[in-house]
Backbone bond lengths (Angstrom), bond angles and torsions (degrees), N, CA, C in turn:
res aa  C-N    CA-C-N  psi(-1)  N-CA   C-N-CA  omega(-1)  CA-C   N-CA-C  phi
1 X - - - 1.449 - - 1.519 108.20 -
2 X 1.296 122.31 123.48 1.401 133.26 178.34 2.016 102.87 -90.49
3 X 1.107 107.22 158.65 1.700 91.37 -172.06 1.717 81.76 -162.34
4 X 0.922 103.58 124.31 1.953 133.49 -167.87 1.904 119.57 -99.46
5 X 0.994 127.15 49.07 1.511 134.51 -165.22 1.672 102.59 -62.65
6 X 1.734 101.61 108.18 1.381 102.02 -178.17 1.302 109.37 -117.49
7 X 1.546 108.34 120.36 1.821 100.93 172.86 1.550 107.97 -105.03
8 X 1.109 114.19 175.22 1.376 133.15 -166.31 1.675 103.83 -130.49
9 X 1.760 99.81 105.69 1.244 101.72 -160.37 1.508 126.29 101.03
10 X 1.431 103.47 163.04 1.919 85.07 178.10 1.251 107.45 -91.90
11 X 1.499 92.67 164.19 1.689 100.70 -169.58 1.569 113.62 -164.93
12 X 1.689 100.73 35.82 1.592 130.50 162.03 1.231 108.77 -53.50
13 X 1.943 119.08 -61.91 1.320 117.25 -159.99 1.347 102.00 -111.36
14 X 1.590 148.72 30.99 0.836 137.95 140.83 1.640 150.23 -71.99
15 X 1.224 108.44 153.20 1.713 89.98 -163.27 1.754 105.49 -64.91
16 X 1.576 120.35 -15.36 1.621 100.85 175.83 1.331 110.79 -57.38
17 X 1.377 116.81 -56.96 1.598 147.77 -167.69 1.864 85.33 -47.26
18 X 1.111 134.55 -47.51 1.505 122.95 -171.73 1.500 99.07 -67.47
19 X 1.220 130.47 -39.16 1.059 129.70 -132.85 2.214 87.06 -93.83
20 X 1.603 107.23 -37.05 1.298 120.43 -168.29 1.223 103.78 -79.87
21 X 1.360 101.15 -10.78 1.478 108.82 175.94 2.028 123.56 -84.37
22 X 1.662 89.44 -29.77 1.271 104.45 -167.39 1.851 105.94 -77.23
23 X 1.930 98.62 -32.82 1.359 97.81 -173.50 1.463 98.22 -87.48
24 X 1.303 148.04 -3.56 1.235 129.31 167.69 1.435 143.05 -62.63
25 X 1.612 76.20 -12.61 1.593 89.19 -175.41 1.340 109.00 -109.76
26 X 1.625 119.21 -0.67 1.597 100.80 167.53 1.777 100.62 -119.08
27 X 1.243 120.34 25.61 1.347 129.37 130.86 1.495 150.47 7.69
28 X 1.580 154.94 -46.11 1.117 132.01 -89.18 1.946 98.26 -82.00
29 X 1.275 107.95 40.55 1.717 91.29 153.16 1.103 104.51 -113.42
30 X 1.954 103.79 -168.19 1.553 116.06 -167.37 1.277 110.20 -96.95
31 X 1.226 130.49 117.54 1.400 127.09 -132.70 1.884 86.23 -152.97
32 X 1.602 120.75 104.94 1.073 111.85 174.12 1.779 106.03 -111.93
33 X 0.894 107.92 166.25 1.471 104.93 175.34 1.950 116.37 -122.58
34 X 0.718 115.60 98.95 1.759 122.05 -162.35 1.638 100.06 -98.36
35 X 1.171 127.13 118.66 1.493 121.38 143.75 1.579 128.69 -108.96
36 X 1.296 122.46 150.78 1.390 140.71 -118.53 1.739 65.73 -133.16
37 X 1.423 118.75 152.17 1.354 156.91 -159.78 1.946 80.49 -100.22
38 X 1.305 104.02 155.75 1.577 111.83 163.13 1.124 103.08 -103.09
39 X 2.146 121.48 134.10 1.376 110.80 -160.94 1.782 104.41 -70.99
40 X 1.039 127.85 159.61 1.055 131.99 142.55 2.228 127.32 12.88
41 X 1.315 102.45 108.15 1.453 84.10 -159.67 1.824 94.17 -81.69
42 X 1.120 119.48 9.00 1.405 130.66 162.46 1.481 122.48 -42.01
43 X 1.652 116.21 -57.83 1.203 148.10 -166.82 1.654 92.11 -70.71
44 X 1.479 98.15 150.72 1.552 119.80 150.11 1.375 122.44 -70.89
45 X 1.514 118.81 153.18 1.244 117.84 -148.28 1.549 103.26 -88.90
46 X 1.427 138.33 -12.02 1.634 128.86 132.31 1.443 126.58 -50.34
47 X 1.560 114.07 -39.57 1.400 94.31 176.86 1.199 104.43 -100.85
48 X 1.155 130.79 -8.15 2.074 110.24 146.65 1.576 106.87 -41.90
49 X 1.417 143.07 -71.85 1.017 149.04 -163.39 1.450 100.73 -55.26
50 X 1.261 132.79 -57.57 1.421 136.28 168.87 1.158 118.37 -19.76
51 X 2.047 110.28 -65.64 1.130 114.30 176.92 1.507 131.98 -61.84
52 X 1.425 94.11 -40.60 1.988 107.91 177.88 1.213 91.50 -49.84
53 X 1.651 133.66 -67.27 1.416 131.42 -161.72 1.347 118.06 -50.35
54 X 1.160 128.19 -39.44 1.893 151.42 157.63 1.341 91.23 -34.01
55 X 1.077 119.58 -79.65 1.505 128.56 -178.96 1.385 143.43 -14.48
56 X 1.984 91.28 -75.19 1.240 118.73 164.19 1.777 111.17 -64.41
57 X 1.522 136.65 -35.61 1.178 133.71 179.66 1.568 126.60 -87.20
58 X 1.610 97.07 -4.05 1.349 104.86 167.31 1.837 114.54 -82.51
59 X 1.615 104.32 -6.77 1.417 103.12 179.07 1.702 96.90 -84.00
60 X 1.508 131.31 -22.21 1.426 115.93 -168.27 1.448 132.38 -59.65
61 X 1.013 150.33 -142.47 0.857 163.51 -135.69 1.666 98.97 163.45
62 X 1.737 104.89 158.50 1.944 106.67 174.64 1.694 103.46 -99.47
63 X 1.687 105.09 26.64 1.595 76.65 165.42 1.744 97.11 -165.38
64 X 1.956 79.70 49.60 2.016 90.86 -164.87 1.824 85.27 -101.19
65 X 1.093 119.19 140.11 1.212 132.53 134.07 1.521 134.75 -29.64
66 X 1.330 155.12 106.24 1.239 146.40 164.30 1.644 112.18 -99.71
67 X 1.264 84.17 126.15 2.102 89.76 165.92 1.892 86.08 -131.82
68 X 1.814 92.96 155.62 0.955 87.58 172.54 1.450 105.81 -151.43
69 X 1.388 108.60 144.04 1.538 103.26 -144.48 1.728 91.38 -115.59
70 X 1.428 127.32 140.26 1.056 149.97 144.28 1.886 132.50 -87.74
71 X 1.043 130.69 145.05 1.257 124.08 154.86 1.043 129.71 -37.22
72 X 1.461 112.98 -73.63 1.234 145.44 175.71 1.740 109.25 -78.16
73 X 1.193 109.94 44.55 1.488 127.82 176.10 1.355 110.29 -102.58
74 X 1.202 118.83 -167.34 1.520 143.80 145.32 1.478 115.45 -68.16
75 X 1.289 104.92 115.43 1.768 95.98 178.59 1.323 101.89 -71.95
76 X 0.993 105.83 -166.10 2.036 99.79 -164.65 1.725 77.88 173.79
77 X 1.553 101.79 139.78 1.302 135.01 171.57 1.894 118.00 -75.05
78 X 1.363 99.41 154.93 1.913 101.33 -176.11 1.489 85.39 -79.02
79 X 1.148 118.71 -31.97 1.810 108.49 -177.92 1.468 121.03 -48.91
80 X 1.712 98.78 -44.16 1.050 117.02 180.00 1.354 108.73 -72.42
81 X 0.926 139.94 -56.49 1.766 134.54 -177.68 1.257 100.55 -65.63
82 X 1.692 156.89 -18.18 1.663 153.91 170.85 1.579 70.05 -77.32
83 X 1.029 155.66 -12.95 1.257 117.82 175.93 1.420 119.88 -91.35
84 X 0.838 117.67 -41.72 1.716 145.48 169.46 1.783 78.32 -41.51
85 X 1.061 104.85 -113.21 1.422 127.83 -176.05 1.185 96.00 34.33
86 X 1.271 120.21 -67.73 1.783 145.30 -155.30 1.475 109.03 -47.38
C-alpha cells in the first residue's frame, strides 16, 4: 500500500508537519508527504477550493483511495482507516 499525504500550503514548520515527520520514520510503509501550492489569493474563495481540489486529484491514481481529513471533522479511528485501506 502506497499512502500519499497532501497538504495545502506549507507545512515544513508546523507542529503537524513535526509530528508527520516523527511518524514517518517509525513507519515501514510508503508514506510520501506532498504539499499543494496555496491557490492564488486572487481567486474567490470557491474557486480557490476548486483549484486546491485540481491539485490534490491530479496526485491520484484511478484506483487510489481519498480520505480527507479536517480538524474540525469527525474524528475517526486507525481501525477505521485499516478498514478503508481494503
Amino acid at each position: 500500500m502506497k499512502i500519499i499525504i497532501a497538504t495545502v500550503g506549507k507545512a515544513k514548520k508546523s507542529a503537524e508537519a513535526e509530528m508527520v515527520a516523527r511518524y514517518l520514520k517509525q513507519t515501514r510503509w510508503d508514506i510520501t508527504l506532498k504539499e499543494i501550492p496555496d491557490a492564488p489569493a486572487s481567486l474567490p474563495s470557491g474557486e480557490r477550493k476548486l483549484w486546491e481540489a485540481k491539485k490534490i486529484e491530479a496526485l491520484l491514481d484511478a484506483d487510489t483511495r481519498l480520505i480527507a481529513l479536517d480538524g474540525m471533522g469527525e474524528q475517526l479511528t486507525s481501525h477505521w482507516l485499516a478498514g478503508r485501506a481494503r
